[in-house]
C-alpha positions as CSV (number, residue, x, y, z in Angstrom):
1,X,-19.7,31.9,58.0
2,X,-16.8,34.6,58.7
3,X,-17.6,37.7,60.2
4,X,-17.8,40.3,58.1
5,X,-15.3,42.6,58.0
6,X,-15.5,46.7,58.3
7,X,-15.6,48.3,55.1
8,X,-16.3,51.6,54.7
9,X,-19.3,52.2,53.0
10,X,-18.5,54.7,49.9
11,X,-20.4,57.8,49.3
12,X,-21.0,57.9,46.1
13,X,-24.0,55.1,46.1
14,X,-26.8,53.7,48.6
15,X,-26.3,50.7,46.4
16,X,-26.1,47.7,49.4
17,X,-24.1,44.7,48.6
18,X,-22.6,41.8,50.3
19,X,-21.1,38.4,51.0
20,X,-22.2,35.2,49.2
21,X,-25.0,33.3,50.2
22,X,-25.4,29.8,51.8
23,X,-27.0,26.3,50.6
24,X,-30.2,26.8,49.5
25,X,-32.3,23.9,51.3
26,X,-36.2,24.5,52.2
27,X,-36.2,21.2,54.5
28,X,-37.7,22.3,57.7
29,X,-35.0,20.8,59.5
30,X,-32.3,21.7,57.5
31,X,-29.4,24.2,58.9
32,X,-28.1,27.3,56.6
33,X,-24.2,27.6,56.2
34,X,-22.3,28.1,53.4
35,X,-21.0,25.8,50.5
36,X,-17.5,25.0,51.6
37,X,-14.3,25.5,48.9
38,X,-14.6,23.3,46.6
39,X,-18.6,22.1,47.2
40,X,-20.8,22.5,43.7
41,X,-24.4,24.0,43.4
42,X,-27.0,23.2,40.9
43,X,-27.2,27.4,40.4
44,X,-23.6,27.0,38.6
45,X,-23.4,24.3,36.7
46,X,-20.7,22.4,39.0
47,X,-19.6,18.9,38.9
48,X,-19.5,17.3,42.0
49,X,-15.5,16.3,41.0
50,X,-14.1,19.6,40.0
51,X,-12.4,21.9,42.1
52,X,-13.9,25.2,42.7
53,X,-11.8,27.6,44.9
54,X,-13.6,29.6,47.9
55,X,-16.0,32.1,47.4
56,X,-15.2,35.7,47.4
57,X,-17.3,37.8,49.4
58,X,-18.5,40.5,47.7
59,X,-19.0,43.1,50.7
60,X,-18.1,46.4,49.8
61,X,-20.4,47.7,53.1
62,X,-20.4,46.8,56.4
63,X,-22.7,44.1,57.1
64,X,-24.3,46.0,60.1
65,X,-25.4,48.6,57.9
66,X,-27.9,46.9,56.3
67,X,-30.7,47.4,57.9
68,X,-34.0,44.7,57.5
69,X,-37.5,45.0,59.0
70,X,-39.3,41.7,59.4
71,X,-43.3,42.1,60.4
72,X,-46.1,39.7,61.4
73,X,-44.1,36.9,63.2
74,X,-42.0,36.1,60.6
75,X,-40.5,32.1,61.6
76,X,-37.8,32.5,63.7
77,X,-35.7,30.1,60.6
78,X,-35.5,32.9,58.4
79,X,-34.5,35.5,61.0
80,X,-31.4,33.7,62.0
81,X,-30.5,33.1,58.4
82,X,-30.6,37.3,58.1
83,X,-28.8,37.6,61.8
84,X,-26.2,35.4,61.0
85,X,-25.3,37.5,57.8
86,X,-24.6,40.2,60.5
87,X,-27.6,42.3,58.9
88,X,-29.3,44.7,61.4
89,X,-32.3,42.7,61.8
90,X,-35.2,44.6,63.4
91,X,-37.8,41.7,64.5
92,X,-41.7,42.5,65.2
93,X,-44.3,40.4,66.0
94,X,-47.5,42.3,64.2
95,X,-48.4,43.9,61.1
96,X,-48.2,47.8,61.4
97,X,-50.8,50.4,60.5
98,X,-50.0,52.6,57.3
99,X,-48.6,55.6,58.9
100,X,-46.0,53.4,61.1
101,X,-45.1,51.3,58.4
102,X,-44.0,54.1,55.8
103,X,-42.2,55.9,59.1
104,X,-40.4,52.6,59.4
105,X,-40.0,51.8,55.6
106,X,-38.0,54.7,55.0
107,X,-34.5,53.7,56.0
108,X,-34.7,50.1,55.3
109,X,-32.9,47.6,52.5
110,X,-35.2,44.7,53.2
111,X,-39.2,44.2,54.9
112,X,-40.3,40.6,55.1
113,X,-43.8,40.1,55.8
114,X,-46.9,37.6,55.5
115,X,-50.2,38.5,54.4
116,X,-51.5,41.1,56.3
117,X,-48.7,43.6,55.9
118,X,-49.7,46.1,52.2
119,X,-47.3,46.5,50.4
120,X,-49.3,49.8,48.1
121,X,-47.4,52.1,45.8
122,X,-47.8,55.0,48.1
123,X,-45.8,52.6,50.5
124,X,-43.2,51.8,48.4
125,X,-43.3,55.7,47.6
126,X,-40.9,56.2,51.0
127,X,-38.8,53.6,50.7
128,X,-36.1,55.1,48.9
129,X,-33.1,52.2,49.9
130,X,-35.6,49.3,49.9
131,X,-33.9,46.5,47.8
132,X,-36.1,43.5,48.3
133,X,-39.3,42.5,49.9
134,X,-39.5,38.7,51.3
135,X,-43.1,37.5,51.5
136,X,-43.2,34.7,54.1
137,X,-45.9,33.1,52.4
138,X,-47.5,31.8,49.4
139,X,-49.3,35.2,48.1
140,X,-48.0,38.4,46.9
141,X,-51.3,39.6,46.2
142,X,-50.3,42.5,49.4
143,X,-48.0,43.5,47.5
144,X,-47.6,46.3,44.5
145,X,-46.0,44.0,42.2
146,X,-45.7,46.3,39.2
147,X,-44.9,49.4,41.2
148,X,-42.1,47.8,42.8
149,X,-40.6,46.1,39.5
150,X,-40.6,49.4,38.0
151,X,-38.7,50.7,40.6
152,X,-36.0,47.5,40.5
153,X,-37.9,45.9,44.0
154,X,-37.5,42.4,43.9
155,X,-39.9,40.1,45.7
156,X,-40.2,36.6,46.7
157,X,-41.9,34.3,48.4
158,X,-42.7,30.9,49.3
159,X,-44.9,28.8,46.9
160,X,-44.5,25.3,47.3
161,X,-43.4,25.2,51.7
162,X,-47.0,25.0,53.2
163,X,-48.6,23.3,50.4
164,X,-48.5,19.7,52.6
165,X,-50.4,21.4,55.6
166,X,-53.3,22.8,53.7
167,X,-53.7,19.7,51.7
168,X,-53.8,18.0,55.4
169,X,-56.3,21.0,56.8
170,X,-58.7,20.2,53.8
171,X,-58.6,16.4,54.3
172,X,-59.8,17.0,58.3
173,X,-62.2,19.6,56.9
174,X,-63.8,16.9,54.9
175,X,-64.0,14.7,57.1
176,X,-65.1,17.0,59.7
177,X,-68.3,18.3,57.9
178,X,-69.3,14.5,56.7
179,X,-69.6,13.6,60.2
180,X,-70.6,16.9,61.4
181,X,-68.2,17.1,64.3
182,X,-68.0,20.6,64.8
183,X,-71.4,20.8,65.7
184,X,-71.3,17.2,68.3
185,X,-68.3,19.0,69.3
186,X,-70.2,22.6,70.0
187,X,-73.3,20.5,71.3
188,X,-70.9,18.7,74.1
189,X,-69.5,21.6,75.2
190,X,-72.6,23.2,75.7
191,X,-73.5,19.8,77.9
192,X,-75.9,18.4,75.3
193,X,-75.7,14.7,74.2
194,X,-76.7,14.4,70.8
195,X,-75.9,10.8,68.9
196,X,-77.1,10.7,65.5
197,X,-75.8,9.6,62.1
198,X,-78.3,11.4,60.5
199,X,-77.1,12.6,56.9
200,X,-73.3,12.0,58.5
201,X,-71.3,9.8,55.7
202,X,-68.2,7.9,55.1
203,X,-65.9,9.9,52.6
204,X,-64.9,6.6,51.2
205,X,-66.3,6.5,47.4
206,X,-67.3,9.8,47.9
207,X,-66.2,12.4,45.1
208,X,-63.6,15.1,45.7
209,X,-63.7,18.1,43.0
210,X,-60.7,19.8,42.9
211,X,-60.4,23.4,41.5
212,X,-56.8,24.3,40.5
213,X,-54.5,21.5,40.3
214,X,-51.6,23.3,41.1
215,X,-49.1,22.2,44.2
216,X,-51.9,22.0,46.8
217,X,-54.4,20.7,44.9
218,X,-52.3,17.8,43.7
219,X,-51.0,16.9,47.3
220,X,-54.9,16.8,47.9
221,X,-55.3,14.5,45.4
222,X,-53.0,12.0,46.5
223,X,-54.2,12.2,50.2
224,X,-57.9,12.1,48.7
225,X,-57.5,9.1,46.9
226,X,-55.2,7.2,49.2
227,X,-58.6,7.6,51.5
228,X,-60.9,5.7,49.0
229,X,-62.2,9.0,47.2
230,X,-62.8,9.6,43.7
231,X,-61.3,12.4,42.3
232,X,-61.9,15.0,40.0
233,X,-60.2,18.5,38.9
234,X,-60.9,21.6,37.3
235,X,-58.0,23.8,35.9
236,X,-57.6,26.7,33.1
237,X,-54.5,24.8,31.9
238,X,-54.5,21.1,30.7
239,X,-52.3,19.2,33.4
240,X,-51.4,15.5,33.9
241,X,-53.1,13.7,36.4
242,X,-51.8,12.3,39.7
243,X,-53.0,8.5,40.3
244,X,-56.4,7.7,39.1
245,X,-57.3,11.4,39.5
246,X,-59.5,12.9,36.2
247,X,-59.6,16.5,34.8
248,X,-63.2,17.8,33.7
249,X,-63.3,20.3,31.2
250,X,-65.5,22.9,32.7
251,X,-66.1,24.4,36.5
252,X,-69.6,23.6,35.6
253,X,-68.7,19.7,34.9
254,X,-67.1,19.7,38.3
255,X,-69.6,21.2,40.4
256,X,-72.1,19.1,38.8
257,X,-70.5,15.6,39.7
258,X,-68.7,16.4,42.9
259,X,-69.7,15.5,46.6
260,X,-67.2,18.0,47.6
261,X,-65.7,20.8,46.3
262,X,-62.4,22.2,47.2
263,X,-61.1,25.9,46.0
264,X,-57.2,26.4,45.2
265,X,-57.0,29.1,42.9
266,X,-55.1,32.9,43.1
267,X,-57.2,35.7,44.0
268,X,-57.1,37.3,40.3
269,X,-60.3,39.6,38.7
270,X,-60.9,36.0,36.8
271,X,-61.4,34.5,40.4
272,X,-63.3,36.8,42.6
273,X,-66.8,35.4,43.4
274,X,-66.1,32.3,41.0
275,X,-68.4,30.5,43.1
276,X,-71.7,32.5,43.5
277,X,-75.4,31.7,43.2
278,X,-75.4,30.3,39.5
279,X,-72.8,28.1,40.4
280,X,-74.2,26.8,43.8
281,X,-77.4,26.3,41.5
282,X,-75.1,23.4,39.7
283,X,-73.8,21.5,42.8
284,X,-75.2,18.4,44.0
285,X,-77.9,18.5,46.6
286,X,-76.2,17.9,50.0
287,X,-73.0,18.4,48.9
288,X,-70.1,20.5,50.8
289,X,-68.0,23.5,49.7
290,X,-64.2,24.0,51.4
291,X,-62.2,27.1,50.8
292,X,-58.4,27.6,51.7
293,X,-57.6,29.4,48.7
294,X,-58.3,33.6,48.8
295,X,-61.5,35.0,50.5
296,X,-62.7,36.9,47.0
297,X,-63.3,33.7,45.2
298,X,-66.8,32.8,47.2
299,X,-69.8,34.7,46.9
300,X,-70.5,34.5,51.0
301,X,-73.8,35.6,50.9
302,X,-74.6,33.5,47.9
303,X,-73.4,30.4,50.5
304,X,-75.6,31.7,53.2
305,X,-78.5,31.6,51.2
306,X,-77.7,28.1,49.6
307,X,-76.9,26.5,53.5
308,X,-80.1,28.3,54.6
309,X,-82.0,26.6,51.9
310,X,-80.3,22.8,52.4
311,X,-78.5,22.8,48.9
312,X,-74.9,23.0,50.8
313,X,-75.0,20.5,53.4
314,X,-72.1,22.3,54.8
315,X,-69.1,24.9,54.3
316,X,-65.4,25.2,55.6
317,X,-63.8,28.6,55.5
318,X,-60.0,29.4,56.4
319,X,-60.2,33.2,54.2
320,X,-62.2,35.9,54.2
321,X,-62.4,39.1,51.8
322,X,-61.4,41.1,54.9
323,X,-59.5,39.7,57.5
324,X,-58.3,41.5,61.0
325,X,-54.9,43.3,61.2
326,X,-54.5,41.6,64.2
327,X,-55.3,38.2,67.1
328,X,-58.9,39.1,69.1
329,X,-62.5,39.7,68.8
330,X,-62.9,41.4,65.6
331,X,-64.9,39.1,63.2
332,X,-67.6,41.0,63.9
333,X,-70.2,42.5,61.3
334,X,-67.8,45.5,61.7
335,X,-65.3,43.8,59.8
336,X,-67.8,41.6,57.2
337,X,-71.4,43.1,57.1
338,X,-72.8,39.3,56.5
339,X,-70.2,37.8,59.4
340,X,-72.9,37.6,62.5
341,X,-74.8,35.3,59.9
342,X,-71.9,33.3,58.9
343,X,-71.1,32.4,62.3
344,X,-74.7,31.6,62.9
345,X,-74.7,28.5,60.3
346,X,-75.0,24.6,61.4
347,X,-72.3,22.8,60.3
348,X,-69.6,25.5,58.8
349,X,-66.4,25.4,59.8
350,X,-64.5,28.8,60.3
351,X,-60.9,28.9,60.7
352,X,-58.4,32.4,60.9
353,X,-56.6,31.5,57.6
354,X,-54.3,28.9,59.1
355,X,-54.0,26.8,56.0
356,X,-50.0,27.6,56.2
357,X,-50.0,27.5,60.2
358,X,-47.8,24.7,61.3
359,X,-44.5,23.7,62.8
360,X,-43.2,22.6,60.1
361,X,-44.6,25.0,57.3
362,X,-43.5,28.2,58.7
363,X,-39.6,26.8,59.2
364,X,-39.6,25.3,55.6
365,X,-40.9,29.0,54.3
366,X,-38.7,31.1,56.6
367,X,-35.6,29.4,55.2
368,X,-36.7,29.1,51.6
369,X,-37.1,33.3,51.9
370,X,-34.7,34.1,54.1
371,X,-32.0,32.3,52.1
372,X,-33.5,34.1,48.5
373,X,-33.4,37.6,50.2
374,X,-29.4,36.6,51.3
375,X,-29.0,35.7,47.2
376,X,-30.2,38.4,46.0
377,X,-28.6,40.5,48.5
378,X,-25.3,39.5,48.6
379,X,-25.1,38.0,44.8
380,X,-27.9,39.6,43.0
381,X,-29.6,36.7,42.5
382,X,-33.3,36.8,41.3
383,X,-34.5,32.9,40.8
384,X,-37.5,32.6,42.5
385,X,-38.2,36.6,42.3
386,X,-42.3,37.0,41.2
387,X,-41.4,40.4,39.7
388,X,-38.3,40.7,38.2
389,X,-36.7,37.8,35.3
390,X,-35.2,34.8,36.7
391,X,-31.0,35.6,36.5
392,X,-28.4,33.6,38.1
393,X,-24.8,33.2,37.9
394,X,-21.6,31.5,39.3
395,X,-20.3,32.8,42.1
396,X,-17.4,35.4,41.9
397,X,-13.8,33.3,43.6
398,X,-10.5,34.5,45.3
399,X,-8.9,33.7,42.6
400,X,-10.7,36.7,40.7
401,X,-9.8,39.5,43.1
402,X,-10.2,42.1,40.9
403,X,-13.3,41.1,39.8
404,X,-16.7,43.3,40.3
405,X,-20.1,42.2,39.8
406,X,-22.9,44.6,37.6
407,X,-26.0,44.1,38.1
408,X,-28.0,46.7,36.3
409,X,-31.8,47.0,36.1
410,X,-33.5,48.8,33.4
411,X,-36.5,49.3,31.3
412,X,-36.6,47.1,28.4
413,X,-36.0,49.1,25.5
414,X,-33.8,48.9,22.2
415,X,-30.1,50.1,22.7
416,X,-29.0,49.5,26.3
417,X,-26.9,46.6,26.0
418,X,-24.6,48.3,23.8
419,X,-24.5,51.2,25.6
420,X,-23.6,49.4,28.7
421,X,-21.0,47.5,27.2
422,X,-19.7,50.7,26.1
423,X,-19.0,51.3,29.6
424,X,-17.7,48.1,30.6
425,X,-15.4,48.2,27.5
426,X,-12.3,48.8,29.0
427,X,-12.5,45.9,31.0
428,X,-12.9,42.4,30.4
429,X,-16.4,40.9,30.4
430,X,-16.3,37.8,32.0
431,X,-19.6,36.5,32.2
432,X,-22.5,38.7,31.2
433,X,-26.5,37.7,31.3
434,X,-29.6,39.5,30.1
435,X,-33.3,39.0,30.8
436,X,-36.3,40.6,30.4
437,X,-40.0,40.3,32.1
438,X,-42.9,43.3,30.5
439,X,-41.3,46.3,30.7
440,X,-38.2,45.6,33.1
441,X,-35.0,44.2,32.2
442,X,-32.3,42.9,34.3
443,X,-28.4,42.4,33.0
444,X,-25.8,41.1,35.8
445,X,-22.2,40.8,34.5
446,X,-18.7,40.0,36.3
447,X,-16.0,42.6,34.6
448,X,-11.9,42.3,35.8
449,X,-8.9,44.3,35.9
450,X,-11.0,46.4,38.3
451,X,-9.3,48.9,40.5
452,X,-11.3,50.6,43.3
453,X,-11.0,53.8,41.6
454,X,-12.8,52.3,38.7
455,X,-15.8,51.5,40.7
456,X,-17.5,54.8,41.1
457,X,-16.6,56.0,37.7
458,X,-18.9,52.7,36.3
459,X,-21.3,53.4,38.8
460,X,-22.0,57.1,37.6
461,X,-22.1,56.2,34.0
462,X,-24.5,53.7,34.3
463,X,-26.3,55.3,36.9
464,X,-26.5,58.6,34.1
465,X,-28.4,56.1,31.5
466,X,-31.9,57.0,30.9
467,X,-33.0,53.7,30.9
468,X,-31.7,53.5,34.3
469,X,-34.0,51.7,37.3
470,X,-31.1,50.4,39.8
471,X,-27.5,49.9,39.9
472,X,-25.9,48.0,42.3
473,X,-22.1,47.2,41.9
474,X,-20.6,43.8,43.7
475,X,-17.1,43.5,44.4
């Protein structure tokens, strides 16, 4: 990657706006650098036997000027893909409280956080340059979604990266409660020899209900089956099965047939407290409940009551509805009124939501965000955004040196492309693209026969449209 060179940052705009971005691998041991002249991408269409001349870098600020706050630990993957854009990169290890975070917030282009870090509209409120937000996770449910779309934020995140190591927690975590471990393991460190096999079972021919068949709950169902389970799943859309795996049509149907159930869903209105007394009232006697999905979905006194009364033989908990800012001693009643009975359960397992927590999870999510925040940064970019339309395009060349990139974000209403092509009319339109999500619409175009004098006066006309979000000009 070359240096980036010093480029005096105009005055006209806080636009930011920069050089190309690298490859755009999520294997956890893959290295980020950028596409040599003459290498193809999927993004672009390339063959693998044309000839594609260099890159340009579109930088028209100095590369130490852009300033990015990354909270909560980020992986160190997706910090050295930022640093080695030359962005001022401040690193911290925790989530901040609300009056810190919207001191910090302020004079920032990009925050990248996990889950603990909310991202509310009164947040977003004071941060008047931020670009982008990188979620270093699966959810975005922290995040304002709507409020930041509206106000041309893009955010992304990390779907797929960690869905291998909570398919692999939930396979232990069966395991674990049929043989009751955590309590021989409690019992032994407490000095007390207990040997029993007592209502402790072999999974093997046991049945695994699966509820949400999405990217986790498939892996499951593959690692389920190659154990000797039966499996069955539960899903609002109609999806193809892996293996000899078997969709119900109901929760109800599930619950009603399966030995363990398993919880993969979003945390959505439709999901909070899915699984509550009526439902417990359907599952088999003895049988087990696992949830690494979102901590609204159970009912936990409604489990409680149904471990207390023998119906669950036992429970295996990585989320909670509330969950500590913070490491240390605060899952406490303080924090979840029914906790102090929770933690007094026979075989439950609770874990600090470390579904996601491994090695290899947190490097293949730190590069898949870091190198979509350096996309959408330096090329504007969105594939992958969960808030803004999907829009890519080839990458600008130096053989186009006087070439600029648009990107203008807008709300979606009747008239604006012809208004903006009014404005680009005296140049030629190269490559133009237009998409829409709800009310927000996002149009990126590569103009020539641009002179630097040009830039500001297209800036300020767009910028002048009332259906105006964000401009940003590349080039």
């Amino acid at each position: 990657m070359a240096a980036p060179k010093d480029i005096a940052k105009p005055s006209w705009t806080r636009t930011v706006s920069y050089s190309p971005a690298g490859n755009l691998s999520v294997s956890p041991t893959a290295t980020f650098h950028s596409p040599p002249s003459g290498q193809g991408s999927f993004l672009t269409g390339s063959l693998a036997h044309r000839t594609v001349s260099q890159a340009k870098q579109l930088k028209p600020f100095n590369a130490e000027e852009i300033k990015i706050l990354l909270l909560e630990n980020v992986n160190q993957s997706g910090v050295e893909i930022l640093k080695a854009q030359g962005y001022q990169v401040e690193f911290l290890k925790t989530s901040l409280p609300e009056d810190e975070l919207i001191a910090k917030i302020r004079d920032v282009h990009v925050i990248g956080i996990r889950s603990k870090t909310k991202l509310t509209a009164k947040v977003l409120a004071e941060a008047k340059n931020l670009l982008v937000i990188g979620c270093f996770c699966i959810g975005t449910n922290q995040v304002d979604l709507e409020y930041a779309a509206k106000h041309g934020i893009a955010v992304f995140n990390s779907p797929f990266a960690n869905s291998r190591s909570v398919a692999e927690l939930v396979i232990a975590e069966i395991i674990s409660l049929a043989r009751q471990l955590g309590d021989r393991s409690l019992e032994m460190h407490r000095g007390t020899w207990n040997k029993v096999s007592n209502k402790c079972w072999e999974i093997r021919g046991k049945t695994l209900g699966i509820v949400g068949y999405g990217h986790i709950g498939s892996q499951l169902s593959v690692l389920a089956e190659a154990m000797g389970m039966n499996v069955i799943y539960y899903d609002v859309l109609t999806l193809m099965a892996i293996g000899t795996a078997r969709q119900v049509p109901t929760l109800e149907a599930l619950l009603e047939e399966a030995d363990f159930v398993t919880l993969h869903v979003p945390e959505t209105p439709e999901t909070k407290n899915m699984i509550s007394t009526k439902q417990f009232e359907h599952m088999k006697n003895g049988s087990y409940l696992i949830n690494a999905s979102r901590g609204t979905v159970v009912d936990i006194p409604a489990l409680i009551k149904a471990m207390r009364s023998g119906k669950i033989a036992g429970a295996a908990l990585d989320v909670y509805p509330n969950e500590p800012a913070a490491n240390g001693d605060y899952f406490t009643n303080d924090l979840n009124t029914w906790a102090e009975e929770l933690r007094g359960l026979k075989n439950i397992i609770l874990t600090p939501h470390i579904g996601g927590s491994t090695e290899e999870a947190q490097r293949a999510i730190g590069i898949e965000v870091g190198e979509a925040l350096v996309r959408y940064i330096n090329q504007g970019i969105t594939l992958g955004s969960v808030n803004l339309p999907e829009v890519t395009m080839r990458q600008l060349t130096l053989d186009e040196p006087d070439h600029a990139r648009i990107i203008y974000i807008h709300r979606n209403v009747p008239g604006v492309l012809r208004k903006v092509n009014e404005i680009l009319a005296e140049h030629n339109v190269d490559k133009q693209i237009s998409d829409s999500k709800g009310d927000v619409a996002y149009l990126m175009a590569d103009i020539s026969n641009v002179k630097p004098e040009d830039i500001k006066e297209i800036y300020d006309a767009l910028d002048s449209l009332t259906s105006r979000i964000l401009t940003r000009i590349l080039y």
